[in-house]
DOGU-101570 format. One line per field, with one value per atom (N, C-alpha, C): residue in one letter; x, z, y; atom name; residue number from 1. Coordinates in Angstrom, 1 decimal. Atoms other than C-alpha are relative to their C-alpha. Example, Ala and Ser with C-alpha at 12.3 -4.5 7.8 and 13.67 -1.06 7.14 Angstrom:
2
resn <- a;a;a;s;s;s $
c1 <- 0.9;12.3;0.9;-0.9;13.7;-0.8 $
c3 <- 0.0;7.8;0.0;0.0;7.1;0.8 $
c2 <- -1.2;-4.5;1.2;-1.1;-1.1;1.1 $
name <- N;CA;C;N;CA;C $
resi <- 1;1;1;2;2;2 $
This chain:
108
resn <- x;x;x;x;x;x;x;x;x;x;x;x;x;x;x;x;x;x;x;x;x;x;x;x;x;x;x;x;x;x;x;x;x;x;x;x;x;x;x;x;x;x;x;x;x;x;x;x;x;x;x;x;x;x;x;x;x;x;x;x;x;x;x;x;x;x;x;x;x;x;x;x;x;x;x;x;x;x;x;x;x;x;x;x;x;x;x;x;x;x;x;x;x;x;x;x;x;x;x;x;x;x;x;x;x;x;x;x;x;x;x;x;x;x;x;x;x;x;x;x;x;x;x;x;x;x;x;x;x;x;x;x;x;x;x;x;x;x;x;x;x;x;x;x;x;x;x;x;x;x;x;x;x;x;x;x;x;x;x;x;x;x;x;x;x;x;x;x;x;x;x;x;x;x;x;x;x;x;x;x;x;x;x;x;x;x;x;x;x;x;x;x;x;x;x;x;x;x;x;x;x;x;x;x;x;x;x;x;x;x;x;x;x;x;x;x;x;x;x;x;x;x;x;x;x;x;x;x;x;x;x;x;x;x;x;x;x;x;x;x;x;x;x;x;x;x;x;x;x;x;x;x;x;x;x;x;x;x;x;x;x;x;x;x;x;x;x;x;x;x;x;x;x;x;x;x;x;x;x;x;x;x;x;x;x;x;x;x;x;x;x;x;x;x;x;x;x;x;x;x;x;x;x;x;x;x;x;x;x;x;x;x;x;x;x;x;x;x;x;x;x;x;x;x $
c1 <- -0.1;25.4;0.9;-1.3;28.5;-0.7;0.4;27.5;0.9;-0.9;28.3;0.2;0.0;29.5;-1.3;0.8;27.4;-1.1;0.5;25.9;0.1;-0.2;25.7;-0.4;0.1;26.1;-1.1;0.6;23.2;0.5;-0.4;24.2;-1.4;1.7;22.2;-0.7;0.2;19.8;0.1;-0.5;20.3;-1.4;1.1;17.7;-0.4;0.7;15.1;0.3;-0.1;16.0;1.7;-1.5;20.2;-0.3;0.3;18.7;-0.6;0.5;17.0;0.8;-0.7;19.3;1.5;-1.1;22.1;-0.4;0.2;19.9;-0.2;0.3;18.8;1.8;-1.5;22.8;0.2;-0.9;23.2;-0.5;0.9;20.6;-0.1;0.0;19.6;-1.4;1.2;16.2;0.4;-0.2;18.0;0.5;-0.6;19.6;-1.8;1.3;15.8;-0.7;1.1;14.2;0.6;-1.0;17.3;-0.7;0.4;15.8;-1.6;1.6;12.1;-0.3;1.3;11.4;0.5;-0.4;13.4;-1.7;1.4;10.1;-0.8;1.5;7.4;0.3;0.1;8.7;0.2;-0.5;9.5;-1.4;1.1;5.6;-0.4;0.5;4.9;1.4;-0.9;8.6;-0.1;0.3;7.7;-1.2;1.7;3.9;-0.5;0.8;1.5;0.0;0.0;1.7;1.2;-1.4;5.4;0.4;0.3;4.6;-0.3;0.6;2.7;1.1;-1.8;5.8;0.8;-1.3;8.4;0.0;0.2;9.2;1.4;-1.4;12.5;-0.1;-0.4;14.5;0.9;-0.9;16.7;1.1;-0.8;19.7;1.2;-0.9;22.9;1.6;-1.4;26.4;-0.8;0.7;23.8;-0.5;1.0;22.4;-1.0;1.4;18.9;0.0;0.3;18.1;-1.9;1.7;14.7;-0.1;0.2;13.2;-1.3;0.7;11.1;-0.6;0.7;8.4;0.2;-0.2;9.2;1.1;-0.9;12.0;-0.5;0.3;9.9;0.0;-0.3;9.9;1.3;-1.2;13.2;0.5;-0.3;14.0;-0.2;0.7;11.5;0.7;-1.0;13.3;1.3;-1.5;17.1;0.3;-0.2;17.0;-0.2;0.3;14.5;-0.2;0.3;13.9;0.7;-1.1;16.7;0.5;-0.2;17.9;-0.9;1.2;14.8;-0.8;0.5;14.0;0.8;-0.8;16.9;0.4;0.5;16.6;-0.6;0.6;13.7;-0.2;-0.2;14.4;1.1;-0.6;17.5;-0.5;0.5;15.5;-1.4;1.2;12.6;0.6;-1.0;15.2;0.7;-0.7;16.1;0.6;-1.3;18.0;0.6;-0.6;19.1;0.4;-0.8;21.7;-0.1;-0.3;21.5;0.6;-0.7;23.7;-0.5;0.0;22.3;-0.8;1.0;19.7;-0.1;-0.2;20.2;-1.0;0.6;17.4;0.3;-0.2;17.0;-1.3;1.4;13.8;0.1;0.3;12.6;-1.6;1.5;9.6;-1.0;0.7;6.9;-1.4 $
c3 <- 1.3;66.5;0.2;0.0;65.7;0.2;0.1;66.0;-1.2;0.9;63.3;0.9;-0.2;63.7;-0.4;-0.7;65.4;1.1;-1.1;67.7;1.4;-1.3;71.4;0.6;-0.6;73.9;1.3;-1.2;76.5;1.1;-1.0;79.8;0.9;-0.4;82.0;0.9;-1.0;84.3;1.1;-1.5;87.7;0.9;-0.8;90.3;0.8;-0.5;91.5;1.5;-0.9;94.8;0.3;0.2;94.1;-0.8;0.4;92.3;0.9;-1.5;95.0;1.1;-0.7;97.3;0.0;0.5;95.1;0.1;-0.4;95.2;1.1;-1.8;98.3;0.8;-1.0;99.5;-0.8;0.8;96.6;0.3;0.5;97.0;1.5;-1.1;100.4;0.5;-0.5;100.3;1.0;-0.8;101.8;1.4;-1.4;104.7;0.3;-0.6;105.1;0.4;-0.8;105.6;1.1;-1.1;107.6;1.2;-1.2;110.5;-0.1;0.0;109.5;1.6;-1.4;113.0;1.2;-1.2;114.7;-0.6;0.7;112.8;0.4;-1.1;114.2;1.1;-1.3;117.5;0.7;-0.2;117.8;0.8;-0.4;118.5;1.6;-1.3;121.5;0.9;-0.3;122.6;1.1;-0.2;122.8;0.5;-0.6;123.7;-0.6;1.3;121.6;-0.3;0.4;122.5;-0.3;0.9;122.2;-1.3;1.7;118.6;-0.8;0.8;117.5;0.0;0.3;118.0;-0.4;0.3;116.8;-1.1;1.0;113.9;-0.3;0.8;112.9;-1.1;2.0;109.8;-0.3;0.8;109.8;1.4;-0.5;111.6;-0.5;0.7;111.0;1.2;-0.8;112.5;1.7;-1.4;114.9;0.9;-0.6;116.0;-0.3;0.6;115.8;0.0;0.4;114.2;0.1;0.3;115.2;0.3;-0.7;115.0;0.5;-0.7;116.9;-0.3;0.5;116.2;0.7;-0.8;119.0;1.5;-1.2;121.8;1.3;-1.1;124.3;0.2;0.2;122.9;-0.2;0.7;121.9;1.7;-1.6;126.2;0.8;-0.3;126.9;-0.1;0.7;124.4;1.1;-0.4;125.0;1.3;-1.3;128.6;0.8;-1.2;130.6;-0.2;0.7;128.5;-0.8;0.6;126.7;0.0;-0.4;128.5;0.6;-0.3;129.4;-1.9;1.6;125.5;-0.7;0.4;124.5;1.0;-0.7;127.3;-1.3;0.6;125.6;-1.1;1.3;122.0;0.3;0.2;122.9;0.5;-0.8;125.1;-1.3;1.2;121.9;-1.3;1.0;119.3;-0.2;-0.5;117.8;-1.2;1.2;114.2;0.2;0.0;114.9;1.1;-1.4;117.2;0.1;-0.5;118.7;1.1;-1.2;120.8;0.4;-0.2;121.0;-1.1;0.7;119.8;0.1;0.6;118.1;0.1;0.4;118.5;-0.3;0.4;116.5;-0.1;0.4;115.5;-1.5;1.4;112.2;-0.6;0.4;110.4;-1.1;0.6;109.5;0.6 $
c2 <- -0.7;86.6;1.2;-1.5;89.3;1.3;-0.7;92.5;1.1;-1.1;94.9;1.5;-1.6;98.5;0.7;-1.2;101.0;-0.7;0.4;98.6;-0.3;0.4;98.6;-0.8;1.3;96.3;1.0;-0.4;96.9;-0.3;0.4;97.0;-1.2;1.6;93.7;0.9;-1.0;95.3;-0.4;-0.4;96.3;-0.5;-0.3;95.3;0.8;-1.1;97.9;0.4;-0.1;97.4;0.8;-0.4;98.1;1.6;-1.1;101.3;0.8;-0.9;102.6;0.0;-0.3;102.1;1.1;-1.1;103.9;1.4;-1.5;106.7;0.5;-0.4;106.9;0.5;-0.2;107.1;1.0;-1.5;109.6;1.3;-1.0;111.8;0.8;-0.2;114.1;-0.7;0.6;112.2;-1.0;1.2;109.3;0.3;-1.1;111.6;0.5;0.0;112.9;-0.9;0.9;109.6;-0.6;0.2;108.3;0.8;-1.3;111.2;0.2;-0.8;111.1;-0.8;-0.4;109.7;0.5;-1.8;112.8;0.5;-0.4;114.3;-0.2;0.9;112.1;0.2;0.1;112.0;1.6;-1.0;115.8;0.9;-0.8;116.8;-1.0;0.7;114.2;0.5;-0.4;114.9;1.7;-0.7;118.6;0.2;-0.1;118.5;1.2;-0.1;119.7;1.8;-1.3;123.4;0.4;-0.1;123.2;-0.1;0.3;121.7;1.0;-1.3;124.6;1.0;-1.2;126.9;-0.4;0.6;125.0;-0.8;1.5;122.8;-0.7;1.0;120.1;1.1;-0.4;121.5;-0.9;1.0;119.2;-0.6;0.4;116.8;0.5;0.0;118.2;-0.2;0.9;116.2;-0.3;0.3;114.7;0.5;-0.6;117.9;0.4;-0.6;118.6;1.1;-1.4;121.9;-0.1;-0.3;123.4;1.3;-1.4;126.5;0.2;-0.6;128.5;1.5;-1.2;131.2;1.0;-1.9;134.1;-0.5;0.2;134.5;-0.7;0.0;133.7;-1.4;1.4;130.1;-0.1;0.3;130.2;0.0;0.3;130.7;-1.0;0.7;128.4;-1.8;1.4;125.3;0.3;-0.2;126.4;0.1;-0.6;127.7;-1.0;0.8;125.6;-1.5;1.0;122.6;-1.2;0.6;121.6;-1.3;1.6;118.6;-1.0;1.2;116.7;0.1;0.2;117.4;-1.2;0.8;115.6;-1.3;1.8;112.8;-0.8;0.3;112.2;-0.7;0.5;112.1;-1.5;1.5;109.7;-1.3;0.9;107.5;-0.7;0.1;107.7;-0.7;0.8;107.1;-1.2;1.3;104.0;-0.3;-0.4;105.0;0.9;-1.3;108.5;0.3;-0.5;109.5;1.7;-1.6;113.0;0.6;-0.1;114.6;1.4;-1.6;118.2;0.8;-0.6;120.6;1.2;-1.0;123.7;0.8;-0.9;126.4;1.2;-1.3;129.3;0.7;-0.6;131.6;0.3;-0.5;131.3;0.4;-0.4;132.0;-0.9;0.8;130.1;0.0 $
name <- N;CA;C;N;CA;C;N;CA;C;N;CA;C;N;CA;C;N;CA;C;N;CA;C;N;CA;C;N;CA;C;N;CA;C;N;CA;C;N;CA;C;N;CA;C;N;CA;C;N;CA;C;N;CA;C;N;CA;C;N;CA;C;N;CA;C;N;CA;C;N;CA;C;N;CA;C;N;CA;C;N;CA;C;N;CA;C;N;CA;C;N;CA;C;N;CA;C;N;CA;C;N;CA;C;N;CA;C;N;CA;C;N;CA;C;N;CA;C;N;CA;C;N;CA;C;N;CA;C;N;CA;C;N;CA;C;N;CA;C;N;CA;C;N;CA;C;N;CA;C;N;CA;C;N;CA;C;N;CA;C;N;CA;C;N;CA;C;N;CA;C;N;CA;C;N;CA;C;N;CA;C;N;CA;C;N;CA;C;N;CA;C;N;CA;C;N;CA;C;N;CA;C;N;CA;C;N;CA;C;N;CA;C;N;CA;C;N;CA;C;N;CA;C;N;CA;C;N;CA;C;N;CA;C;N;CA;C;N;CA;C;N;CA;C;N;CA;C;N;CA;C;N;CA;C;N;CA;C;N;CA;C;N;CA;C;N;CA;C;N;CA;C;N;CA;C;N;CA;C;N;CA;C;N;CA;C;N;CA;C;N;CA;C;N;CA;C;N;CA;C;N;CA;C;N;CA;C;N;CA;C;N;CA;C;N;CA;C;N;CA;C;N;CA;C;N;CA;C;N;CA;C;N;CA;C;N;CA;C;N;CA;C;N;CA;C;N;CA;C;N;CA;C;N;CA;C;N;CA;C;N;CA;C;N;CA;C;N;CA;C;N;CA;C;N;CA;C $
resi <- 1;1;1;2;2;2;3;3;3;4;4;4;5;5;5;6;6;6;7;7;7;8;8;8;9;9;9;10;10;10;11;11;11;12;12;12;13;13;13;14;14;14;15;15;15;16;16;16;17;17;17;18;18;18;19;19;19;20;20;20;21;21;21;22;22;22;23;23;23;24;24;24;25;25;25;26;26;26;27;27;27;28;28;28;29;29;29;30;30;30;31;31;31;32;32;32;33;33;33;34;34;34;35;35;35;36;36;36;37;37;37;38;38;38;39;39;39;40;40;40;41;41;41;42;42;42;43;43;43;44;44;44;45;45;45;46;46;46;47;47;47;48;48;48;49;49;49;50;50;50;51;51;51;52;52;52;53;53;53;54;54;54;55;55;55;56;56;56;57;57;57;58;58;58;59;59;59;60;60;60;61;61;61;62;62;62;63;63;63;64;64;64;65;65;65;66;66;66;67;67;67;68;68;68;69;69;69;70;70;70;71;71;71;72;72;72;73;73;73;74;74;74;75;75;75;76;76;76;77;77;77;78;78;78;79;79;79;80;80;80;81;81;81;82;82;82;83;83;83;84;84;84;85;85;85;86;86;86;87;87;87;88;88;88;89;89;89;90;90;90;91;91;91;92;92;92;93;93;93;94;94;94;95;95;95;96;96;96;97;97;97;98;98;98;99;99;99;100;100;100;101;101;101;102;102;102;103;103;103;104;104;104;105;105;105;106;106;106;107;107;107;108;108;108 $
C-alpha cells in the first residue's frame, strides 16, 4: 500500500544480540568486562593480605593500574614483588594481555 505524506518508513529490527554488541564496542563497559578477569584474579594473584591493601582501577595500553593504601605497600608491590606478580597474572590470564603494573597510592 502507497504511503502518503508524513509517513515513515520503519527501520527492520536489528537483533538483540548485534545491539549489544554495538554497545558493548561503544561504550567503556565493554573495555571493563573485556579485563573483569584482571579483577577476579588480582586477589589470589596477590594473597589475601595483599588484597586488603590494594585494589585494580583499571587496564590501561595493557598495563595494569592498581593502587595501594600506604607506601609501605606501595614498596612492597613495586620493589619486591613486581615481577613474580606479573608472572603470575600472565601465566593466570587467558583474554587480557599485560605487560606491566603501574602502582600508585590512592585512597580508599
Amino acid at each position: 500500500m502507497p504511503r502518503g505524506k508524513g509517513e515513515h518508513h520503519m527501520p527492520s529490527p536489528e537483533k538483540a544480540s548485534d545491539v549489544l554488541k554495538r554497545l558493548l564496542k561503544d561504550s567503556s563497559l565493554g573495555h571493563d568486562l573485556q579485563h573483569m578477569e584482571v579483577y577476579s584474579i588480582w586477589r589470589e594473584v596477590a594473597g589475601a593480605e595483599g588484597a586488603r591493601h590494594s585494589r585494580v582501577v583499571g587496564v590501561k595500553a595493557n598495563v595494569l593500574q592498581v593502587e595501594v593504601d600506604s607506601s609501605p605497600w606501595l614498596s612492597e608491590f613495586a620493589l619486591f614483588r613486581k615481577e613474580s606478580l606479573l608472572a603470575e597474572l600472565k601465566a593466570g590470564l587467558k583474554k587480557t594481555r599485560i605487560v606491566d603494573i603501574d602502582f600508585r597510592i590512592g585512597k580508599f
